[in-house]
C-alpha positions as CSV (number, residue, x, y, z in Angstrom):
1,X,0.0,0.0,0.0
2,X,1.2,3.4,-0.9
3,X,1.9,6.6,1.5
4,X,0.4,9.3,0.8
5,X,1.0,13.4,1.4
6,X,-1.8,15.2,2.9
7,X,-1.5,18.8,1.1
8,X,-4.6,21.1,1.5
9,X,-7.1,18.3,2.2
10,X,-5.7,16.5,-1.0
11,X,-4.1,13.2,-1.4
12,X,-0.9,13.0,-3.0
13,X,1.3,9.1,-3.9
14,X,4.5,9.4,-2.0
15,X,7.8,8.1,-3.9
16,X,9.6,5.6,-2.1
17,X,13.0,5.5,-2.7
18,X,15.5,3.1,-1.2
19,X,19.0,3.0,0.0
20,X,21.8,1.8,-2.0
21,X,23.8,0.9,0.6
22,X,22.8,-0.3,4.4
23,X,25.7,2.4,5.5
24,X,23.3,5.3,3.9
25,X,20.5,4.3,6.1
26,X,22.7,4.0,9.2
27,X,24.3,7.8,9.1
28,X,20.9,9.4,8.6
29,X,19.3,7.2,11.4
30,X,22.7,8.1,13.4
31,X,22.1,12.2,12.1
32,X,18.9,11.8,13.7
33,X,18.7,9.3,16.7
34,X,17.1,11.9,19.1
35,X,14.2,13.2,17.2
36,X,13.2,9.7,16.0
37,X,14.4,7.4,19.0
38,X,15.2,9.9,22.0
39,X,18.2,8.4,22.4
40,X,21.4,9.7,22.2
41,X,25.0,8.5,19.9
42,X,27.6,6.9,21.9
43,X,29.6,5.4,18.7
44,X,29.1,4.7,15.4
45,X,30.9,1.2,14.2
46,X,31.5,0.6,17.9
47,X,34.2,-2.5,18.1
48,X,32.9,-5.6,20.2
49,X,36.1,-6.6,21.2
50,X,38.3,-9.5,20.3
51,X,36.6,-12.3,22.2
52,X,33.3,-11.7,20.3
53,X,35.3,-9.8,17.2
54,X,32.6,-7.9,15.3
55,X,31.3,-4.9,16.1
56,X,27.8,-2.8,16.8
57,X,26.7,-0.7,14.0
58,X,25.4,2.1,16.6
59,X,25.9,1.9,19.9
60,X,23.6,4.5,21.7
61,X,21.9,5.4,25.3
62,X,17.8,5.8,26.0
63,X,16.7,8.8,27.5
64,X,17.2,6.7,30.8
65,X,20.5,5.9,29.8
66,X,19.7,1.9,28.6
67,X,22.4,0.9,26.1
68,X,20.4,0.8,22.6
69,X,22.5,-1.5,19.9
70,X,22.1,-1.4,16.2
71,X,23.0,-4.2,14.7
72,X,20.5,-6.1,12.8
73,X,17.8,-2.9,13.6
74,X,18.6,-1.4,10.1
75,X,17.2,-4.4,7.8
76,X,14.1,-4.2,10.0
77,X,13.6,-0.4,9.9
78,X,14.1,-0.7,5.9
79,X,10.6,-2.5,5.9
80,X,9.0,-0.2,8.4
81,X,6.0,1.8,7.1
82,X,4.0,4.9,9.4
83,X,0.6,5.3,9.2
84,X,-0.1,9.2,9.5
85,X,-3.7,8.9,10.0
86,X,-4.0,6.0,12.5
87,X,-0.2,7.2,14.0
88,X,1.3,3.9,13.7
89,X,4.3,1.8,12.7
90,X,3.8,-1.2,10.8
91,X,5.6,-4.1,8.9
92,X,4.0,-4.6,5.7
93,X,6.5,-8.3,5.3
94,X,5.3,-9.5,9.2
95,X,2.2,-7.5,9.7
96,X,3.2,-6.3,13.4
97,X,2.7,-2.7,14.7
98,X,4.0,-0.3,17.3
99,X,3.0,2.8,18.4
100,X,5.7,5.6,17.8
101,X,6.9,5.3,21.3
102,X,7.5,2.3,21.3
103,X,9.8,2.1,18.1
104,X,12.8,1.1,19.9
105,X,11.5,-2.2,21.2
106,X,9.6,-3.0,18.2
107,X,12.7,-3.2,16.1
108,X,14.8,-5.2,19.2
109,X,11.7,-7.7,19.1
């Protein structure tokens, strides 16, 4: 199902467009972690050390200071869909919803 832009009580298709490359989608979620998640960057491409050797794509802290790790997060929030009208997330692929709100344990589920 499309998205649509509500301009002046007329309906208008979105474009999707996707990202060519997983590290797009990261830097822009990075660039705005407060506004969408209210959490706050620790480090980007954070190193997990050599006993696990990988590393967390975003490390970051919730507003009450609960580490929030990136990792597999970013495939999931490329499926992610918002519903204006009923203000709600959804997964077209899974058919689950969150509220908003609840975004960061949505895409940790």
């Amino acid at each position: 199902m499309p998205l649509f832009e509500i301009t002046d009580q007329k309906l208008s298709v979105l474009t999707q467009s996707n990202f060519a490359l997983e590290k797009n989608l990261q830097i822009l979620v990075e660039g705005n972690l407060e506004t969408v998640f209210n959490c706050r960057l620790v480090q980007s491409e954070f190193p997990t050390g050599v006993q696990h050797s990988g590393k967390v794509d975003t490390l970051a802290l919730s507003e009450d200071d609960n580490p929030v790790i990136f990792r597999k997060m970013y495939e999931r929030w490329s499926h992610l869909y918002y519903c204006f009208r009923d203000d709600i997330i959804f997964d077209p692929q899974t058919g689950e919803t969150c509220q908003p709100e609840s975004l960061c344990e949505f895409l940790r589920s």
